[in-house]
N, C-alpha and C positions, 0 to 999 in steps of 0.2 A: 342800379347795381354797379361797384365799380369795380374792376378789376385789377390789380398792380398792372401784374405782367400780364398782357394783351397775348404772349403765346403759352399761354398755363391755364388749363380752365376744366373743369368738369365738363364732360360733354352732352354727358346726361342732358344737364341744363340749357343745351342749344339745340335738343333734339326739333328737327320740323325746321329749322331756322339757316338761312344758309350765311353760315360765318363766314366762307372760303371769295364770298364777293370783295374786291376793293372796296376800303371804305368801311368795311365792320368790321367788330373789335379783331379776329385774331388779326396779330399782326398788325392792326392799325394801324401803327407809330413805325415805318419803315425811314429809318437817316440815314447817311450816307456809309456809316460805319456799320450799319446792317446791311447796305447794297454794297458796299465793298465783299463783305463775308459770301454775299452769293454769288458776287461774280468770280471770289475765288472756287467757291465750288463748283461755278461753272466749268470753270479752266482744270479744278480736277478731274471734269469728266471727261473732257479733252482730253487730259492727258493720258487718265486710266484706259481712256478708249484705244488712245494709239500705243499703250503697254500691249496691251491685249492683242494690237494687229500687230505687233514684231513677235509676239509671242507667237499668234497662228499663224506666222508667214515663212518665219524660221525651218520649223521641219517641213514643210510644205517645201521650200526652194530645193532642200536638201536631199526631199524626195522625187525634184524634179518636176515637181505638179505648176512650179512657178518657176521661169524663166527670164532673167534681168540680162539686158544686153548693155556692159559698162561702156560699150560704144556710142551710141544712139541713147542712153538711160529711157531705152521701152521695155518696157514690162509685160511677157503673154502669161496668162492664164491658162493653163490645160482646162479642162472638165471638171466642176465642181470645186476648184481654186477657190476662185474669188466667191462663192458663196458661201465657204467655209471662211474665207476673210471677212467676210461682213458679218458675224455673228461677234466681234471683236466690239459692235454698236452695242451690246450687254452692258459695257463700262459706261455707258453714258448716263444709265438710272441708277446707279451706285449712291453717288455724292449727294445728288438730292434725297432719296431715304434716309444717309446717314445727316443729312443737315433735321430732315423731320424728324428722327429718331434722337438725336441729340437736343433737340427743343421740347420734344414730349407733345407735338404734333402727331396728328392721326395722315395717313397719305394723301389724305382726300386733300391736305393743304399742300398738294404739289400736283394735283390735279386729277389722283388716282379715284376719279369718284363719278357717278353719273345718275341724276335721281330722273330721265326720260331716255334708256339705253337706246329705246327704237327711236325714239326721235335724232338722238347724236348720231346714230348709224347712219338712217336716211340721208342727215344733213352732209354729214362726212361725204356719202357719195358724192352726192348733187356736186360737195364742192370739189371733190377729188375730178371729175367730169370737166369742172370751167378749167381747173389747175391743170390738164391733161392738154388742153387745147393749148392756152397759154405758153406752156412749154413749150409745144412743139412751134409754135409761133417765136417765141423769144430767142427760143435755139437754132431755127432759121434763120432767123432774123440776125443773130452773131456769126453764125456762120458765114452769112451770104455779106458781112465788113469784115470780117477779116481776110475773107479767101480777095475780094475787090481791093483790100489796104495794101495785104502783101503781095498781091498777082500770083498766091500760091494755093491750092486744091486744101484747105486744112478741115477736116471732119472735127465739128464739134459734137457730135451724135455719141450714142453712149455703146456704140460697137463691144465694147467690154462686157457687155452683158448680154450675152446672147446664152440660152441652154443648149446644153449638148439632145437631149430630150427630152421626153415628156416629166419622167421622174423629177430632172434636175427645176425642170418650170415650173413641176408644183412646190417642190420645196424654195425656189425661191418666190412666188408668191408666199408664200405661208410665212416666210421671212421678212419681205419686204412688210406685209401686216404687223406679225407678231412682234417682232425683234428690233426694226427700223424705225417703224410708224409710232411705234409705241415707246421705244425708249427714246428717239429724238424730241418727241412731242413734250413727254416729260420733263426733259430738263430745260427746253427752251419756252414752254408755252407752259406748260404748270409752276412751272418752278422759277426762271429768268421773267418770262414777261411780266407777267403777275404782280410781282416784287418792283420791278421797273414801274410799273404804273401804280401802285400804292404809293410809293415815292414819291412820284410828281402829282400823287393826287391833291396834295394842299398845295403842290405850287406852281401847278400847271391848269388853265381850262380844258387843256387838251391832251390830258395824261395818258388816253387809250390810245391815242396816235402817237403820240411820239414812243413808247411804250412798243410799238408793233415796229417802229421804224429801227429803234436802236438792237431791238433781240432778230429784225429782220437780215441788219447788218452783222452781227455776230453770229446768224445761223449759217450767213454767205460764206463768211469770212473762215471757220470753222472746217468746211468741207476742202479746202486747201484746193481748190480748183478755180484757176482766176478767166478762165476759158467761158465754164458755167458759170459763176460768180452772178452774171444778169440773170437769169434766168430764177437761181437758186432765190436770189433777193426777191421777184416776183411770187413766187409760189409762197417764201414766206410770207409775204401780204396778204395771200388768203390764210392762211392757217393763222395767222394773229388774230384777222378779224372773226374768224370763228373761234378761238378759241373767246377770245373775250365776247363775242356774245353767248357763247354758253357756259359762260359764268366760272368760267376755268378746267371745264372738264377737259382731259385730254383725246376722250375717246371720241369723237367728233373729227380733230384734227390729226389722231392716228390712222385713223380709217380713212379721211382724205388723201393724208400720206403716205399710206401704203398701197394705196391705188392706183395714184400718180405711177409710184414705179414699179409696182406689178404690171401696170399696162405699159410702163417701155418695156420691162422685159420681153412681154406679150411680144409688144411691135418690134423689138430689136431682132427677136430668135424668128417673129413669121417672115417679116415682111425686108430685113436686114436695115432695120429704120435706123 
């Protein structure tokens, strides 16, 4: 059977069959002027994400819930600030729907899809668990050269996120899942990696690696923190390589990712980690 266009097909006809792998027809034929277009989408979700965080940050400062010191450029958070700022992560799964909706893709080719949900759950933990250790490894580990480089006290820990109580710790777990875990994963593992390794799949042996490495740097790079920067590069190592072995679902490496930082909140707000 052939098809012209490789992103146009009855679906009917692929039922049972998992198209969404690298390497089968949709999408097969990804060149450079197809990965140009998704890394501008990428950048639009960047962008619309940080629309979205001047938009909820604005009435927030004005009502005094955020405080900028133009002396020091520190930033406090009152109570429930910054958790209303991170729901601004919503613009991140934007650009990829409208890239699949403008191809006449179904979501599942941006990773919205899971045919073993309890299996990607379980695994998500397991790897949200190694990802959890990691961190706090890596982010000691930065901490404890730079405070030694500069002979100065600097906290790389994520003090910002501590809850005022119980309320605020469930809703930011439920955020850190829902909202974070899930729209980040989307655009960088269903949607960026995916396309990066179809890419170098005719012209690379080793398209899943490099593939993990290049959306690992663009996921660092993205969060505008050069402090985390190692850390952030780390954790996306795992969540590449899970997402590519399960075959591009996202809900595996949403669920690692919002564990990851559901459990700093955990430890930021008990333990002042």
């Amino acid at each position: 059977m052939v098809i012209e266009d490789p992103d146009r097909y009855d679906f009917e006809e692929f039922r049972g069959i998992d198209i969404y792998e690298p390497g089968t027809k949709l999408e097969r034929e990804v060149n450079w002027d197809t990965l140009f277009r998704v890394l501008l989408f990428t950048g639009g979700s960047f962008v619309l994400a940080m629309g979205l965080l001047l938009f909820i940050m604005i009435p927030l400062i004005n009502a005094g819930m955020i405080v900028i010191n133009v002396v020091t450029f520190g930033v406090t958070f009152k109570p429930w600030a910054l958790l209303l700022v991170s729901l601004s992560e919503i613009g991140f799964i934007v650009p990829p729907m409208l890239y699949a909706k403008r191809r006449a893709l179904p979501l599942a080719s941006v990773g919205l899809k899971s045919s073993a949900p309890a299996t990607d759950i379980a695994l998500g933990l397991l790897v949200g668990i190694v990802m959890l250790i990691a961190n706090i490894g890596v982010t000691g580990f930065v901490s404890w050269l730079i405070n030694t480089v500069t002979g100065t006290q600097i906290s790389t820990g994520p003090s910002a996120f501590i809850a005022s109580g119980t309320q605020e710790l469930i809703a930011w777990i439920a955020v850190m899942f829902v909202v974070v875990g899930l729209s980040e994963e989307t655009v960088f593992r269903g949607f960026l990696q995916r396309r990066v390794q179809m890419y170098f799949r005719t012209r690379s042996s080793r398209s899943g690696t490099k593939s993990i490495l290049i959306t690992s740097l663009v996921f660092a790079a993205a969060h505008l923190d050069l402090t985390g920067l190692p850390s952030l590069f780390v954790l996306s190592l795992f969540l590449g390589y899970l997402a590519e072995k399960r075959r591009y679902s996202v809900l595996g490496p949403a669920v690692a990712h919002g564990f990851n930082n559901a459990a700093v909140v955990v430890l930021a707000t008990l333990f002042g980690f």
